[in-house]
N, C-alpha and C positions, 0 to 999 in steps of 0.2 A: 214643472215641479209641483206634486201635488204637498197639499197640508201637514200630511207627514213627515215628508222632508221640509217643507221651509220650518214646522214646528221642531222637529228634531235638529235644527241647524247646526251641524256638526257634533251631536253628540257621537258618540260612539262607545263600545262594548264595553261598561264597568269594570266585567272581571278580566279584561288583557293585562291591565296593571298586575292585577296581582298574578295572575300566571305569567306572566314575566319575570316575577319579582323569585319564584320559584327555581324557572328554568335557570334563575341567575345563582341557586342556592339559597340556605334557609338564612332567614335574615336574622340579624343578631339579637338576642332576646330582648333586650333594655329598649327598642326603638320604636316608635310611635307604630302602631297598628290600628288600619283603619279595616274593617270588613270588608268583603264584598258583598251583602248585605246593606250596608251605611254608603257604602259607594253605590249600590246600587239606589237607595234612596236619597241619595241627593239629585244623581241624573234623573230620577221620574221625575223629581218634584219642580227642579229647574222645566225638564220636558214639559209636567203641568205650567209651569209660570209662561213657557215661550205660549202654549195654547191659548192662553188667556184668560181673563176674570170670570168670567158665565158660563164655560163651557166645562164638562162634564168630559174627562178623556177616559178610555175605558182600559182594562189593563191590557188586552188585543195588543189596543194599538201601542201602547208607550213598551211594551217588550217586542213587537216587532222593530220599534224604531231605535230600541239599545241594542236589541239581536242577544235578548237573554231567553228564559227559560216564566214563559207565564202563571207558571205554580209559584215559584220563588218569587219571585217579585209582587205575586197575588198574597205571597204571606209578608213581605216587607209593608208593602201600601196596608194593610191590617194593623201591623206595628203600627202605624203613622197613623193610622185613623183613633186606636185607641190612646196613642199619646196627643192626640189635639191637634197635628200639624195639617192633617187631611183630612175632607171627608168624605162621603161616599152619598152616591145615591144608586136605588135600585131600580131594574127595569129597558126598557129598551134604547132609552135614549139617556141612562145612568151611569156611572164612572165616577170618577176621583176627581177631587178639584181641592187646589189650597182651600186651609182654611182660615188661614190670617193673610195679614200684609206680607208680602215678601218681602218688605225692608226690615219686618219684626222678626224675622228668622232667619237666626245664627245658624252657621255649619256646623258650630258644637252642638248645637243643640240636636241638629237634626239626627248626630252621630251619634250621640249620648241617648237618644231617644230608643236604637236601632241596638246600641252595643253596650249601653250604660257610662259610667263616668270614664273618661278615660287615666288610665293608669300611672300613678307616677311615675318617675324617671327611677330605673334601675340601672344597675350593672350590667354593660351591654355583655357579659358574657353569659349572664342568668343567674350569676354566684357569685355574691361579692370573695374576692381572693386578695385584698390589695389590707383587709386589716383594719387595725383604730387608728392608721396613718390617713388613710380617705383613701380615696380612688386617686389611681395616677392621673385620671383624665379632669383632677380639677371641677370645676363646677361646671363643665362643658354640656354634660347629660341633661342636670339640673335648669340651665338656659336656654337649649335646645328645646325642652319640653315648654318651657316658658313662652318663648315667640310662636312656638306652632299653636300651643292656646290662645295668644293673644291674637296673632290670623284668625285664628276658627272660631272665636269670642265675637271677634271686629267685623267678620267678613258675613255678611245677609246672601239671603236666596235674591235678592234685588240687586246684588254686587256681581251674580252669575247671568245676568237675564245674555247679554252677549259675547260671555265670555265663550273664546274658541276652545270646542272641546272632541276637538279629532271630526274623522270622516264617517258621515252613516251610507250606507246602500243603499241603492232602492230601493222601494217599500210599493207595497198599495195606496191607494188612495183612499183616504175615510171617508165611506157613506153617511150619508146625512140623510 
């Protein structure tokens, strides 16, 4: 197993979720929406944390080991670098590395960094039709929105260091 892999430990492809989510049909308007973008920057940034504190990972490697596309993700890690989460260095032996503590760094945050605030609870149809009676679905939307903030408020990049996050391929091995 080289580097890649034991550092990638089961990460795998950002955007399948959401091309999934597709192939399943469009999802209902009112419902949390996370980027593929924001999803792909949580997986670098996790990827950064499995590398380690000193090391410098370069965009190469952390999009061959999500198996995305290294422009996009070279523009994501720039988001992250300009919002404080990441920083960069240049040169031959330079790359991205956290830039705080991964116990300081909420998932909201990192989403909100990438997508901006995330959006109230609306009407999952996109158009409230239900009147000045409320919504037939009760405060369900309203609480829905509530606990997946409070997960992504609560939940650190230090909270992901092992959590299982699917199967990666084989890879090259990173020169040193």
């Amino acid at each position: 197993m080289d580097r890649a892999d034991a550092v990638a430990g089961g990460l795998t492809d950002p955007g399948s979720a959401t091309r999934a989510a597709k192939e399943q049909g469009q999802p209902m308007e009112g419902m949390l929406k996370i980027s593929e973008a924001a999803n792909l920057a949580i997986h670098a940034m996790v990827y950064m944390l499995r590398a380690g504190d000193s090391s410098n990972v370069s965009v190469a490697e952390i999009a061959e080991a999500l198996a995305v596309s290294k422009d996009h993700l070279g523009k994501v890690l720039q988001r992250l670098t300009r919002m404080g989460l990441v920083s960069s260095k240049r040169g031959p032996r330079g790359g991205f590395m956290l830039s705080r503590e991964p116990a300081a760094v909420t998932l909201l945050e990192v989403i909100e960094a990438v997508d901006g605030p995330l959006p109230r609870s609306t009407c999952l149809l996109g158009r409230p039709i239900c009147g000045e009676s409320g919504c037939i679905l009760g405060s369900l939307m309203h609480d829905i929105q509530r606990q997946v903030t409070d997960y992504l408020s609560s939940t650190t990049l230090g909270d992901m260091r092992g959590a299982p996050l699917g199967q990666r391929g084989k890879g090259k091995a990173r020169r040193r």
